[in-house]
C-alpha positions as CSV (number, residue, x, y, z in Angstrom):
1,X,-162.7,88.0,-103.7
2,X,-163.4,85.0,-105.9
3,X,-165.4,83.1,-108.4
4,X,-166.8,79.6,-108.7
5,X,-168.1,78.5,-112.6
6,X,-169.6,74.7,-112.5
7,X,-169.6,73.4,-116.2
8,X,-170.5,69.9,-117.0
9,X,-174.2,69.2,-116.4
10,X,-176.9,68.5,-118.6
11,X,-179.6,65.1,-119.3
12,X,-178.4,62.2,-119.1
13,X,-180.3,58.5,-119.0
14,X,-180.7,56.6,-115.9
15,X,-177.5,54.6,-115.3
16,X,-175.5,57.0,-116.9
17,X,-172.7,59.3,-115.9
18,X,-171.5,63.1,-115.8
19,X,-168.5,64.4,-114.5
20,X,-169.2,67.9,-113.2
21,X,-166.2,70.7,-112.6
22,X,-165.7,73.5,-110.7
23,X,-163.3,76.7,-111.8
24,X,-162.2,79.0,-109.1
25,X,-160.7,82.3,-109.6
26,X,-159.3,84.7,-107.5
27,X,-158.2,83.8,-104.2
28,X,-160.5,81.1,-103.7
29,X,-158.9,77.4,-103.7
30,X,-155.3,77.5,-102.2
31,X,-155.9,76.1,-98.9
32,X,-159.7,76.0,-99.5
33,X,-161.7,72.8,-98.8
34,X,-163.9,72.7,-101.6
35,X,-168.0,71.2,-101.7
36,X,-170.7,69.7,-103.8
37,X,-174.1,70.1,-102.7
38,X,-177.7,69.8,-105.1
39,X,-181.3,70.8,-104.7
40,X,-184.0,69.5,-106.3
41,X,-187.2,70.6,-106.9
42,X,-189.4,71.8,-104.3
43,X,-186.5,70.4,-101.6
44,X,-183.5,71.8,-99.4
45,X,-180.3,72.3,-100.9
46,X,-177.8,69.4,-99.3
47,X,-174.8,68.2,-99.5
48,X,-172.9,65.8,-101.8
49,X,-169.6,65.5,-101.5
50,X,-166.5,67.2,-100.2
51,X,-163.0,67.4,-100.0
52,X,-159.7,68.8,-98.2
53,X,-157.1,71.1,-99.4
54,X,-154.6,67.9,-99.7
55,X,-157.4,66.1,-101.7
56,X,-156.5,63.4,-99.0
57,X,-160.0,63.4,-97.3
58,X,-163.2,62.8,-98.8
59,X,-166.7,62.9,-97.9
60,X,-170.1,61.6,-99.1
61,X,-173.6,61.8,-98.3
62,X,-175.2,58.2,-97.8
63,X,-177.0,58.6,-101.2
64,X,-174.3,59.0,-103.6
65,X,-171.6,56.2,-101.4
66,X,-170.2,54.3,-103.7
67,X,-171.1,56.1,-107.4
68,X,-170.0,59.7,-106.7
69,X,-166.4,60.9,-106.8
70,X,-165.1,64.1,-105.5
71,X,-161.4,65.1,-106.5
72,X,-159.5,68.3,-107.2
73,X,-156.1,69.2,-109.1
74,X,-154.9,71.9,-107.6
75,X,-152.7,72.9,-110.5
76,X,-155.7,73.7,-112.3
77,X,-157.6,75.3,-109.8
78,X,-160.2,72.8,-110.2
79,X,-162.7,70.6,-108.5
80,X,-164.5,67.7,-110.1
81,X,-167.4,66.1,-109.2
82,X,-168.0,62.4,-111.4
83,X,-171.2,60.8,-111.2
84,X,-172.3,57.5,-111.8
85,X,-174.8,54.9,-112.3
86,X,-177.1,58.1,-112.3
87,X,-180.5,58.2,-110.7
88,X,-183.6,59.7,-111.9
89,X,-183.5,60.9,-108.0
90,X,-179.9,62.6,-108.5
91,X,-181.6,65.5,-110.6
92,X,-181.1,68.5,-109.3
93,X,-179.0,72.0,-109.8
94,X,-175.4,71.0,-108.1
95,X,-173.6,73.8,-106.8
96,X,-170.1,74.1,-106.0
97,X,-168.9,75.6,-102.6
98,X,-165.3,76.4,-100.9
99,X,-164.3,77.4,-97.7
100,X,-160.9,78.3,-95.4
101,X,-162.3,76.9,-92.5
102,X,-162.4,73.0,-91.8
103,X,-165.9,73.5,-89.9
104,X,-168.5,75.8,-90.6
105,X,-170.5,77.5,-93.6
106,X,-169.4,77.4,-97.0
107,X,-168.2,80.9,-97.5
108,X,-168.1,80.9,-101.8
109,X,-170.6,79.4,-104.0
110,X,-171.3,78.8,-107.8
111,X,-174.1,79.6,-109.6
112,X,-175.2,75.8,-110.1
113,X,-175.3,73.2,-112.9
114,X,-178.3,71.7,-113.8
115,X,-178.5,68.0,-114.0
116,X,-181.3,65.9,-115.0
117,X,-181.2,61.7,-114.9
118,X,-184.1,60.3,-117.5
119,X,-185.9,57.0,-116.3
């Protein structure tokens, strides 16, 4: 099996940054494409960001395009989500997910990070 630790949240005033991270352990990350997704309050988890094994693609949802980057270093085991120009609307608890497959559900998951952006 594995683990995923997210370290790095915390408040933070509007037009701010963070820079979230992601530890795996265990098997998990060789070969894994790794994820960042959020929930807020009283709303459905979705996603945030992802990225391949090769760190060569990226995705973003529409709302973070452009201030949100996704990254890895694979030497460390380690995923790395940085966030800026930060949005009272980007609070949330972000999680960090992996998984083998390149379609699919996320197969590990953290046990989240709170983040909260001040107006």
């Amino acid at each position: 099996q594995g683990q995923l630790v997210e370290s790095g949240g915390g408040l933070v005033q509007a037009g701010g940054s963070l820079r979230l991270s992601c530890a795996a352990s265990g098997r998990i990350f060789s070969g894994y494409r790794m994820g960042w997704f959020r929930r807020a309050p009283g709303k459905e988890r979705e996603f945030v960001a992802a990225i391949t094994w090769s760190g060569d693609n990226t995705y973003y949802a529409d709302s973070v395009k452009g201030r949100f980057t996704i990254s890895r270093d694979n030497a460390k085991n380690t995923v790395y989500l940085q966030m800026n120009s930060l949005k009272p609307e980007d609070t949330a608890v972000y999680y960090c997910a992996a998984r083998i497959t390149p379609t699919g559900s996320y197969e590990y998951w953290g046990q989240g990070t709170q983040v909260t952006v001040s107006s």
